[in-house]
LODREN-593455 format. One line per field, with one value per residue (C-alpha): residue number from 0; residue in one letter; x, y, z. Coordinates in steps of 0.5 Angstrom, whole numbers, m for minus. Layout:
num [NUM; ...] .
residuo [a; ...] .
east [X; ...] .
north [Y; ...] .
up [Z; ...] .
END
This chain:
num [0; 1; 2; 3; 4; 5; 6; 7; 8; 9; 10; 11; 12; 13; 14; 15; 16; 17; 18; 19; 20; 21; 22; 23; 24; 25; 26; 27; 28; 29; 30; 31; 32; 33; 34; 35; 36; 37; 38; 39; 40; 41; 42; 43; 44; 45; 46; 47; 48; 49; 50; 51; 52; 53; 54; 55; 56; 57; 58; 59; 60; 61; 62; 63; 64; 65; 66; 67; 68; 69; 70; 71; 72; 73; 74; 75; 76; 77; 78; 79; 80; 81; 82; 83; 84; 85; 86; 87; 88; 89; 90; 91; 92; 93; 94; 95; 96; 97; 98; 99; 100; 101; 102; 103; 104; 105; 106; 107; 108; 109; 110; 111; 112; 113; 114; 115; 116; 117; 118; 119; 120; 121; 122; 123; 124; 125; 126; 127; 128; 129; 130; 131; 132; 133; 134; 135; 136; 137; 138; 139; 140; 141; 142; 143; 144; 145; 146; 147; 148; 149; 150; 151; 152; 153; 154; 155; 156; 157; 158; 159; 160; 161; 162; 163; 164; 165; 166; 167; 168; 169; 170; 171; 172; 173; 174; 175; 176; 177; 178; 179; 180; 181; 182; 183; 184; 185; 186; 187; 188; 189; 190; 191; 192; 193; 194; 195; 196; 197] .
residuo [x; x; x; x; x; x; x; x; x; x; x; x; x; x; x; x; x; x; x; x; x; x; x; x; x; x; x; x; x; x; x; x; x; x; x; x; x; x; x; x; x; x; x; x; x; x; x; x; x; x; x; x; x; x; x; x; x; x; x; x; x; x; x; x; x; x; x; x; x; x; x; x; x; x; x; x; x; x; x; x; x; x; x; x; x; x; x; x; x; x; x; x; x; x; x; x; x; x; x; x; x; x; x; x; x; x; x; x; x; x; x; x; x; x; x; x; x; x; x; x; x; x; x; x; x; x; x; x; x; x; x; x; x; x; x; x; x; x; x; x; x; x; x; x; x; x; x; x; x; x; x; x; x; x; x; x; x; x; x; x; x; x; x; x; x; x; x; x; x; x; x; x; x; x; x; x; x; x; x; x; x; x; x; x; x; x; x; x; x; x; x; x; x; x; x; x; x; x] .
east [m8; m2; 4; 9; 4; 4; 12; 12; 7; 11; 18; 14; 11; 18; 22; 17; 16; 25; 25; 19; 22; 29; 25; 20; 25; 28; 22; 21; 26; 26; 19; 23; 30; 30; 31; 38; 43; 49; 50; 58; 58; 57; 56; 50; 50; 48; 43; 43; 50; 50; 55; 59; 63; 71; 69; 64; 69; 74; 80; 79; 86; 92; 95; 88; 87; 95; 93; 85; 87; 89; 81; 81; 83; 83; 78; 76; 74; 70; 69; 62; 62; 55; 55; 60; 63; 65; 63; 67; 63; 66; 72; 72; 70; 77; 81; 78; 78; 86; 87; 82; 87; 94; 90; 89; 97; 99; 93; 95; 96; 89; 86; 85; 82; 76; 73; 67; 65; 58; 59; 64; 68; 75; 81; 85; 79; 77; 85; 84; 79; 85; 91; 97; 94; 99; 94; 88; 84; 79; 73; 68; 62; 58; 50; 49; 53; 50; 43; 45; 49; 41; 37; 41; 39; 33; 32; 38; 46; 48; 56; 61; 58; 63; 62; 67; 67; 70; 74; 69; 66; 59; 58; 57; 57; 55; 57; 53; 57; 62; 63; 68; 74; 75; 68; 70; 76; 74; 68; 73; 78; 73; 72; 78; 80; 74; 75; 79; 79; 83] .
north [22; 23; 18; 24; 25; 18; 17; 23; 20; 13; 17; 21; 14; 11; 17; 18; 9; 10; 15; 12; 4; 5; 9; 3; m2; 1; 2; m5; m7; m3; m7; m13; m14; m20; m20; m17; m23; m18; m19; m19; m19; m26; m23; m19; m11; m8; m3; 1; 1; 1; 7; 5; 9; 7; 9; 4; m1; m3; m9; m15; m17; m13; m13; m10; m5; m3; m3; m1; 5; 0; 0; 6; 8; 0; m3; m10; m17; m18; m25; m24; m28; m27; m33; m34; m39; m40; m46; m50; m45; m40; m43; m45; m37; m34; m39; m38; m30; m31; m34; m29; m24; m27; m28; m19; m20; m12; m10; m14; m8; m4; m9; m10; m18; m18; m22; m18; m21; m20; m23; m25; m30; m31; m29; m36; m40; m37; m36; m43; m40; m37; m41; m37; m31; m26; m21; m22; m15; m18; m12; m12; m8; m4; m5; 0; m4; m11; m8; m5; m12; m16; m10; m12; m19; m20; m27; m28; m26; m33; m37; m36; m29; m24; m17; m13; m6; 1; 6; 10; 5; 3; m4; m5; m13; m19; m27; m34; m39; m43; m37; m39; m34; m34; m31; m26; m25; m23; m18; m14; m14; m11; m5; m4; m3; 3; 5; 12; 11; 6] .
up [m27; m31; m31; m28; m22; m21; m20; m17; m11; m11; m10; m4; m1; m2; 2; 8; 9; 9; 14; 18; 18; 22; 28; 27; 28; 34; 38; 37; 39; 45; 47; 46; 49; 49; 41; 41; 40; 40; 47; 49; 57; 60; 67; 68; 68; 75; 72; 75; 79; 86; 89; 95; 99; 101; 108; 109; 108; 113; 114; 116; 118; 121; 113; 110; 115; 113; 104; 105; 101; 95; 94; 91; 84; 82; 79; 84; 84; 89; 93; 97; 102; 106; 111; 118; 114; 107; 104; 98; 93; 96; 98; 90; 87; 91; 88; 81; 82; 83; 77; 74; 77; 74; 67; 67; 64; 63; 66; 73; 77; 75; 79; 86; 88; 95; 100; 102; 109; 112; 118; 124; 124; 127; 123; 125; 123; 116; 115; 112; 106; 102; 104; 103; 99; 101; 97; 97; 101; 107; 109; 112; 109; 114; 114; 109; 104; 106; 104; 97; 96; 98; 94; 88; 90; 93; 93; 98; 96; 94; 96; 91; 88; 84; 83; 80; 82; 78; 81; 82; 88; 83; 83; 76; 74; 79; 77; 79; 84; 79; 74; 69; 71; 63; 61; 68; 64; 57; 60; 65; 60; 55; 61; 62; 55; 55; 62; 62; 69; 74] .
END
């Protein structure tokens, strides 16, 4: 075999391992997530988002009953409270998510704040949970919505849980009890940026 021939086969081989290597380097790395480092969301996706209909969400209070369309269009942070009382935890995660909503600056008015309430408590007694906030919306989930939030969290809806939720109503990020309002911030500006919608 003569010298041409050689090259000829070498620059052959070196084409094909080129084209070859990028498909086998994403195919590892579709095996093996957990590789990637490039991660930018501190919250953890909800894969796949959890669609909920405004209608399965009703006020609360006289004054969330009156702005329960505000839901729609805006994109909501969303304090779960899942017991009949709302504990230090939870108490904690509605002051941090009214920080986190004054920190949005321009994009304040993009956003709506939530206390998701499973269960029945009364209006004056659970009042002290968010003293004096003339904004935040009162809901209360109907059954169906309860269980998507259990089936995103199999192993019990923890006090002090976030959620953000996109215009649309899909559930798309949820934050551990103490999250910091910061990281919240970072990732739902992110969404924003992107978003063209609400």
């Amino acid at each position: 075999m003569n010298n041409p021939q050689k090259k000829n086969r070498l620059i052959i081989l070196t084409l094909f391992g080129m084209s070859i290597v990028p498909f086998l380097i994403a195919y590892i790395l579709k095996e093996n997530p957990q590789w990637l480092q490039g991660r930018t969301n501190h919250g953890q996706l909800i894969i796949p988002p959890v669609p909920v209909e405004r209608s399965d969400l009703t006020g609360f209070d006289p004054f969330s009953q009156e702005h329960i369309g505000e839901l729609a269009g805006h994109w909501l942070i969303i304090n779960v409270i899942p017991e009949a009382t709302c504990h230090e935890a939870c108490r904690d995660a509605i002051h941090k998510s009214r920080q986190l909503q004054l920190m949005m600056n321009k994009d304040l008015t993009r956003t709506r704040r939530v206390a998701l309430i499973f269960k029945d408590s009364e209006e004056a007694a659970s009042g002290i949970w968010w003293q004096d906030d003339k904004v935040l919306l009162r809901v209360r989930p109907n059954e169906n919505v309860v269980k998507k939030i259990a089936g995103i969290r199999p192993d019990g809806v923890p006090d002090g849980m976030l959620l953000l939720m996109d215009p649309l109503g899909n559930l798309m990020m949820q934050y551990e009890p103490g999250f910091d309002p910061y990281k919240v911030k970072s990732d739902l500006a992110h969404l924003l940026k992107i978003s063209q919608i609400g």
